[in-house]
C-alpha positions as CSV (number, residue, x, y, z in Angstrom):
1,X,-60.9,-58.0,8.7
2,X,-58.0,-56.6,7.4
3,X,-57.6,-52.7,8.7
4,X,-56.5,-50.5,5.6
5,X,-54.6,-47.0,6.5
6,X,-56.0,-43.9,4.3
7,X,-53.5,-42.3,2.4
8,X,-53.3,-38.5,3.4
9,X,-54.1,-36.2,0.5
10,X,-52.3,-33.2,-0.2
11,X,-53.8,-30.0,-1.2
12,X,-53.3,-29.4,-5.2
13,X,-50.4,-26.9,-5.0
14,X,-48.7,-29.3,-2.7
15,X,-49.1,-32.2,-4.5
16,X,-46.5,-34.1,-6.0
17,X,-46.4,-34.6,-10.0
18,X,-46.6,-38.1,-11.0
19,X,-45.5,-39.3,-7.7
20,X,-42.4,-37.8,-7.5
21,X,-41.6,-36.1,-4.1
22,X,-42.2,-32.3,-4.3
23,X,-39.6,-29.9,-4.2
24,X,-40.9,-26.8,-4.4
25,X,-40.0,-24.5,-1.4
26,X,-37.0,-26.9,-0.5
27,X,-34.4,-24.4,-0.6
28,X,-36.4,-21.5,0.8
29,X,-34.6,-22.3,4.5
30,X,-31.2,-22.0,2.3
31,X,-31.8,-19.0,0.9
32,X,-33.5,-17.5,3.7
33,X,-30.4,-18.1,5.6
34,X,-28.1,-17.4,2.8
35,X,-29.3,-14.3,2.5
36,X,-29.2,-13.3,6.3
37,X,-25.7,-13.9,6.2
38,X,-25.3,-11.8,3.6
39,X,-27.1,-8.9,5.6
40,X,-25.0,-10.0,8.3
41,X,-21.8,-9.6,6.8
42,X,-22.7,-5.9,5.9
43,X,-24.2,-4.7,8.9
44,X,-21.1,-6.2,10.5
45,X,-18.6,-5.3,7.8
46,X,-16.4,-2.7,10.0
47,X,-16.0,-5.0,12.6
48,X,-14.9,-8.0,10.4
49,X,-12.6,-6.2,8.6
50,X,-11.0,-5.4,12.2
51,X,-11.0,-9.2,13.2
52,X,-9.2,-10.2,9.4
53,X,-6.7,-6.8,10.7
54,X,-6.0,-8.5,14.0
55,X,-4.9,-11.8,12.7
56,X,-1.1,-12.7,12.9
57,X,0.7,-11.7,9.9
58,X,0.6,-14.5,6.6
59,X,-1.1,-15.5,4.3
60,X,-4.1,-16.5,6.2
61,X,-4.5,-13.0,7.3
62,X,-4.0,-11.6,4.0
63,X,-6.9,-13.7,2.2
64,X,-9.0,-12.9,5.5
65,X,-8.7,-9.0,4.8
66,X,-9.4,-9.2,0.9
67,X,-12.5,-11.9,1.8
68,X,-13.9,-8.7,4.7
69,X,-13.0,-6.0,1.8
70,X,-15.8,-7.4,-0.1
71,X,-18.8,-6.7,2.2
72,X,-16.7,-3.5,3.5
73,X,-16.7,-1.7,0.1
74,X,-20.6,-2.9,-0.5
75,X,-20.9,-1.4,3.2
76,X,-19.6,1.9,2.7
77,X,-20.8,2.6,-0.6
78,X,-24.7,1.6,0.6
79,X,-24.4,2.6,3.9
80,X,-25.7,-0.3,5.9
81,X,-22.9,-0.4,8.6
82,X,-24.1,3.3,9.5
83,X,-26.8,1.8,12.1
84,X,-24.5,-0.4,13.8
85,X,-21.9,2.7,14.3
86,X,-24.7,4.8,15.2
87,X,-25.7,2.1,18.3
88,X,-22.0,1.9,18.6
89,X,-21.4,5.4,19.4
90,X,-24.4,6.0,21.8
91,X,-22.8,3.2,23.8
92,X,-19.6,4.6,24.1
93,X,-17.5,1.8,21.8
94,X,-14.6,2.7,20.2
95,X,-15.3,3.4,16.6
96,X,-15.4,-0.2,14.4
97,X,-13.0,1.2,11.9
98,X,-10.0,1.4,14.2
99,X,-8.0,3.7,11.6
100,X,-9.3,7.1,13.3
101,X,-6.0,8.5,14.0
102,X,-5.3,12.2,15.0
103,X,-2.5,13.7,12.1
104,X,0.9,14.2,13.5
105,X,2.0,17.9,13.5
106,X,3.2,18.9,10.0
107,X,7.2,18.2,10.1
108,X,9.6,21.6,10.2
109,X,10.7,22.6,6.7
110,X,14.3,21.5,5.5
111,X,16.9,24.5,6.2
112,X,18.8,25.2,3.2
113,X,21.9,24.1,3.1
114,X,24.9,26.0,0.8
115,X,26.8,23.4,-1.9
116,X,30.3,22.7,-1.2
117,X,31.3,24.6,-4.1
118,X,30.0,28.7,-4.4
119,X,27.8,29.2,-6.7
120,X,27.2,26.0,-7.7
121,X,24.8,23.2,-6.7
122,X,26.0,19.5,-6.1
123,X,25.5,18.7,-9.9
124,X,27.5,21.5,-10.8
125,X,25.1,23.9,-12.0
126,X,24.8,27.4,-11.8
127,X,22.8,28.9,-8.9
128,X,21.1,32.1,-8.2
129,X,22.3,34.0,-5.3
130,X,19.1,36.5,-5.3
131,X,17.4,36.7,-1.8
132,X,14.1,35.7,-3.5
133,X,15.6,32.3,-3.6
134,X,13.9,30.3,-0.8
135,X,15.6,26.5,-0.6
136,X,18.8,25.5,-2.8
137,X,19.2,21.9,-3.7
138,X,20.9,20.3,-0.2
139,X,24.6,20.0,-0.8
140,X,25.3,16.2,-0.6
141,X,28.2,15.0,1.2
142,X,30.9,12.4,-0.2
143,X,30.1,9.1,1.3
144,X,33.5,6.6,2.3
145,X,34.0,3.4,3.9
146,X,34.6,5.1,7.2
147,X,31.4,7.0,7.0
148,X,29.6,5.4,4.7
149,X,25.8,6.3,3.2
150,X,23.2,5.3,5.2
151,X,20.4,3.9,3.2
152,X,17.2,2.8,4.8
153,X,14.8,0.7,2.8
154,X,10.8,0.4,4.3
155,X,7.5,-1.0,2.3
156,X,4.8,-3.8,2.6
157,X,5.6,-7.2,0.8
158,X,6.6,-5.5,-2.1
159,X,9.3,-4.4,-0.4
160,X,10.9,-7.9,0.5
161,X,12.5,-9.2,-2.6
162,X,13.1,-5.9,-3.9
163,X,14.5,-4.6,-0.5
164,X,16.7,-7.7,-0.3
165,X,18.0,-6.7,-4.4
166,X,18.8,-3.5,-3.1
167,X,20.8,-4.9,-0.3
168,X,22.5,-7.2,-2.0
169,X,23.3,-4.7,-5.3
170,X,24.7,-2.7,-3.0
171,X,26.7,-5.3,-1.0
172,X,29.9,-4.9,-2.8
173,X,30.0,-1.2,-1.9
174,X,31.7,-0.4,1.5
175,X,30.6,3.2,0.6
176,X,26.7,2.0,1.2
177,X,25.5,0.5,4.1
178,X,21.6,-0.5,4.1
179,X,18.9,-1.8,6.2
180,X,15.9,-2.9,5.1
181,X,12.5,-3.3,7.2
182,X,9.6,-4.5,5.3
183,X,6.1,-5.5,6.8
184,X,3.5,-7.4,5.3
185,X,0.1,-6.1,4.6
186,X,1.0,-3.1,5.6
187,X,0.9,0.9,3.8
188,X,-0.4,3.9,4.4
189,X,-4.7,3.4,4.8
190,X,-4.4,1.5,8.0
191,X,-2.2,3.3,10.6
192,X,-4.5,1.4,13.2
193,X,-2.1,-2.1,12.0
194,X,0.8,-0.3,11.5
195,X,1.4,3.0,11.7
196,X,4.5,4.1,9.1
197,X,4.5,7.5,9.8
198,X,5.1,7.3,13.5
199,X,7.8,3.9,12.3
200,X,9.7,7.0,10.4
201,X,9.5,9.5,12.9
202,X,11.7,7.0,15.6
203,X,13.8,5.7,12.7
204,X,14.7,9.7,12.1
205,X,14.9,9.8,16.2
206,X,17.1,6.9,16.4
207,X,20.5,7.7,14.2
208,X,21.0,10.2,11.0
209,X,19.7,8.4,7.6
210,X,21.0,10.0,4.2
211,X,18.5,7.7,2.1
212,X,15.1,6.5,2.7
213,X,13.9,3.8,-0.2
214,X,9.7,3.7,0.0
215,X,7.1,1.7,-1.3
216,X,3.8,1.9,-0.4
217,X,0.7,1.2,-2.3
218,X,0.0,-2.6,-2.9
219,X,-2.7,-3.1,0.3
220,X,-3.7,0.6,0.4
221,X,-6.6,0.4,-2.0
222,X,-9.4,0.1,0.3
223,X,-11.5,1.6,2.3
224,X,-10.5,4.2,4.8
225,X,-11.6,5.2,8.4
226,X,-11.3,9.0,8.3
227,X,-12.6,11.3,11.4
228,X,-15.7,12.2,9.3
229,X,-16.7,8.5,8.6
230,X,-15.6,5.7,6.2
231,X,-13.9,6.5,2.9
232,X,-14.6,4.0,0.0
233,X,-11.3,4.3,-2.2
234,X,-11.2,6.6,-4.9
235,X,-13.9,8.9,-3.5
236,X,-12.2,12.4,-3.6
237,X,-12.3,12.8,0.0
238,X,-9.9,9.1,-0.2
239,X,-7.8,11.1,-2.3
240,X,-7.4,13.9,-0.1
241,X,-6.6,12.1,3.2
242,X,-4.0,9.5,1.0
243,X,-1.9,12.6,-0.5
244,X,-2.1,14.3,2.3
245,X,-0.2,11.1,4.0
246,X,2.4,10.5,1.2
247,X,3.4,14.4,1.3
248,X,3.8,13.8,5.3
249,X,6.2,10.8,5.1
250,X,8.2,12.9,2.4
251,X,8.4,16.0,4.1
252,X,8.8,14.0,8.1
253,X,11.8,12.3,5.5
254,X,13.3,15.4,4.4
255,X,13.1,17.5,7.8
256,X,15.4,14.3,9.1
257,X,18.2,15.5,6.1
258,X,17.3,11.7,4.2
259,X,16.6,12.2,0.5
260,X,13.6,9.9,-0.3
261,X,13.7,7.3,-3.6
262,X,9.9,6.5,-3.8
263,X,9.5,3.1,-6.1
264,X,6.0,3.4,-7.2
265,X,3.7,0.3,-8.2
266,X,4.4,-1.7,-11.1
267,X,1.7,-2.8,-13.5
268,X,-0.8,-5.9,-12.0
269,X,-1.7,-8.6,-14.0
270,X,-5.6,-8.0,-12.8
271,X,-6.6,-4.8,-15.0
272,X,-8.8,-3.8,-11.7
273,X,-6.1,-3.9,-9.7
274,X,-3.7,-1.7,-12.2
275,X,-6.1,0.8,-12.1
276,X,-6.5,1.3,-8.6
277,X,-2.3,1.3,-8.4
278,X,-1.9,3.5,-11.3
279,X,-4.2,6.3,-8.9
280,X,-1.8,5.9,-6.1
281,X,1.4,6.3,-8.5
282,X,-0.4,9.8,-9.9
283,X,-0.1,10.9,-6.1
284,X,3.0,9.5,-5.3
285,X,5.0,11.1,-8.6
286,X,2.8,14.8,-8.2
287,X,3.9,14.9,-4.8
288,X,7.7,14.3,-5.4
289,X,7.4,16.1,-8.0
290,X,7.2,19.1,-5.9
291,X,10.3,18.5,-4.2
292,X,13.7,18.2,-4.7
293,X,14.5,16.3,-1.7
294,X,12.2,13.0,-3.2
295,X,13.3,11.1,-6.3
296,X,10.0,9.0,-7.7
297,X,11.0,5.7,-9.2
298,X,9.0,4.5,-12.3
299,X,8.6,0.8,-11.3
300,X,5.9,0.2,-14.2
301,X,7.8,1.1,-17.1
302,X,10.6,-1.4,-15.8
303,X,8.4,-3.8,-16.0
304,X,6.1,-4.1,-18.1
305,X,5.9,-4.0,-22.3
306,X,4.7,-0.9,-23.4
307,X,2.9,-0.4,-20.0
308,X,0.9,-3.5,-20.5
309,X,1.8,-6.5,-17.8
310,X,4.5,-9.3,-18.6
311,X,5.3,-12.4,-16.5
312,X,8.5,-12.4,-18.1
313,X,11.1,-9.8,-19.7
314,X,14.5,-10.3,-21.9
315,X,17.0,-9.9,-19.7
316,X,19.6,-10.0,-22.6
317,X,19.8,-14.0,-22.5
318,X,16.2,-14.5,-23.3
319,X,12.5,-14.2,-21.5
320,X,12.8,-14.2,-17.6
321,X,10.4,-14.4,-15.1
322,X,10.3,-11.0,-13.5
323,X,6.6,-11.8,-11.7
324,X,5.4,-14.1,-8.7
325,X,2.3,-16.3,-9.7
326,X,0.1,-14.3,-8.3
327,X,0.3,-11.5,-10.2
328,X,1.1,-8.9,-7.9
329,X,4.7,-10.0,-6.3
330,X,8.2,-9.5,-8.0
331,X,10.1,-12.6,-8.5
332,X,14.0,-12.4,-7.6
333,X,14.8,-11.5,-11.6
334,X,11.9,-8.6,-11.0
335,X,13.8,-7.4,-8.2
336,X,17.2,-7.1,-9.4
337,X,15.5,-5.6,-12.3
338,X,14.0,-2.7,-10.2
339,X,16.9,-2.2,-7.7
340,X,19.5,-1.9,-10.6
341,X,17.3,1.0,-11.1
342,X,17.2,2.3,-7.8
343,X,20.5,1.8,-7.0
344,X,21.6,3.6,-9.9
345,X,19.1,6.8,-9.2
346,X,21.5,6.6,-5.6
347,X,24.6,6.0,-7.2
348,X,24.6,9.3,-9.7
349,X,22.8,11.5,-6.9
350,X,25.8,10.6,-4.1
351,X,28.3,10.4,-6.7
352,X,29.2,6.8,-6.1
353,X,29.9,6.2,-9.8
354,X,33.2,7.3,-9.7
């Protein structure tokens, strides 16, 4: 007798329809997992943003720290990486931000200094000699080829091509001599990676400079680390702490005798990203506004069309490519672009048009 084997039944809410295979619940484990990794990511957020920080310079490390900005800004702003800094802290661990830094003292003020010429200042211009006069515009000396200007030029990877235009512009010079120090994904939020104020204070240290070229700004939209907890940019405590930075670098710049030429950002292709730049030009133009020491460069109106973004601009021979692919970078046309204006901001201040 032949033995038959029952066919298990399955209970109605599990049973398949018309004898296809049932799929319901098959992606629970994915989505259970999914979304732990997700809560993972943002209890963890501080400390993978460190990890992406730590990574050797390049492009891997750059799309590393924009991937770990993601679940650092959703972080901050809900608060689920306070638990694992509040553990953190009981144990004795330094703090998962890492950009905690104590401020430097603020830099001395920059004496006065008389112009060559009495009762003038360098441009020529009458000057006051009441005693309620606290600063005069610092008398400039005459650069030559035996003592020629000395032009330092720092940023992030903003600074590269446009650093290397402003070498090169001012190559045929042997009135100018410039050096140029860039360093990528870099700025002013994340002293704990690199730390540009205390680079400026042993460039000052190491030999007089007469012109410091800056520009800062392109990786400094994000989060900060300040002593009173993690900053989400833009919040006005961000702000604060970011200003207070740029008027440090400008004054530590001017108590050395340099007179600073601060390029601000240009306009980005991504409208987000424009926005967050145009914030950090406000600070850096009010701030040299406020001294005469610090010349701020308009790097958006240079290039863009009527403030909006352009790939490419009329150089005179037709449409150029001013822009990288990305978006964000200057292309070697861009950079020539931007130094002639630099250079020429230089030129007319040290007198080197004549």
């Amino acid at each position: 007798m032949a033995l038959t084997t029952p066919t298990p039944t399955l209970p109605p809410d599990e049973a398949p329809p018309d004898g296809a295979p049932r799929s319901r619940g098959a992606w629970r484990p994915f989505v259970v997992a999914a979304v732990a990794l997700v809560l993972g990511a943002l209890l963890n957020a501080d400390e993978l943003q460190r990890t992406a920080a730590r990574q050797t310079v390049g492009w891997e490390r750059d799309v590393l720290v924009d991937l770990a900005a993601v679940p650092q800004e959703v972080a901050d702003a809900s608060r689920l990486n306070r638990p694992r800094r509040w553990a953190e802290s009981l144990l004795g661990t330094p703090d998962p931000g890492g950009s905690v830094i104590e401020r430097p003292a603020p830099p001395p003020a920059r004496p006065p200094v008389e112009s060559d010429v009495p009762g003038t200042d360098p441009t020529g211009s009458s000057t006051s000699t009441s005693s309620s006069t606290s600063t005069t515009v610092p008398a400039r000396r005459t650069p030559t080829a035996s003592a020629p200007l000395q032009v330092a030029v720092l940023g992030d990877s903003m600074m590269q091509v446009l650093g290397q235009s402003i070498v090169n512009g001012a190559a045929g010079d042997d009135r100018v001599e410039t050096t140029l120090e860039y360093r990528v994904s870099t700025g002013l939020t994340r002293p704990d990676y690199f730390d540009w104020p205390g680079r400026v204070t042993e460039l000052l240290a190491s030999g007089p400079l007469d012109a410091v070229v800056v520009m800062f700004g392109a990786n400094d939209a994000q989060g900060m680390v300040l002593p009173t907890g993690s900053e989400p940019f833009g919040t006005q405590a961000w702000l604060d702490e970011y200003r207070w930075r740029v008027a440090w670098v400008m004054d530590a710049l001017a108590a050395g005798g340099a007179d600073t030429y601060w390029v601000g950002q240009p306009v980005m292709r991504s409208d987000s990203f424009s926005a967050r730049m145009a914030a950090l030009n406000e600070i850096y133009a009010s701030e040299a506004a406020l001294r005469e020491h610090v010349t701020y460069v308009d790097a958006w109106s240079v290039l863009s069309v009527d403030g909006a973004y352009a790939s490419h601009l009329d150089d005179g021979s037709g449409p150029t490519s001013v822009r990288q692919s990305d978006g964000i970078h200057l292309s070697r046309a861009g950079g020539d672009r931007l130094a002639a204006v630099v250079l020429d901001e230089i030129r007319n201040d040290w007198r080197l048009d004549r």
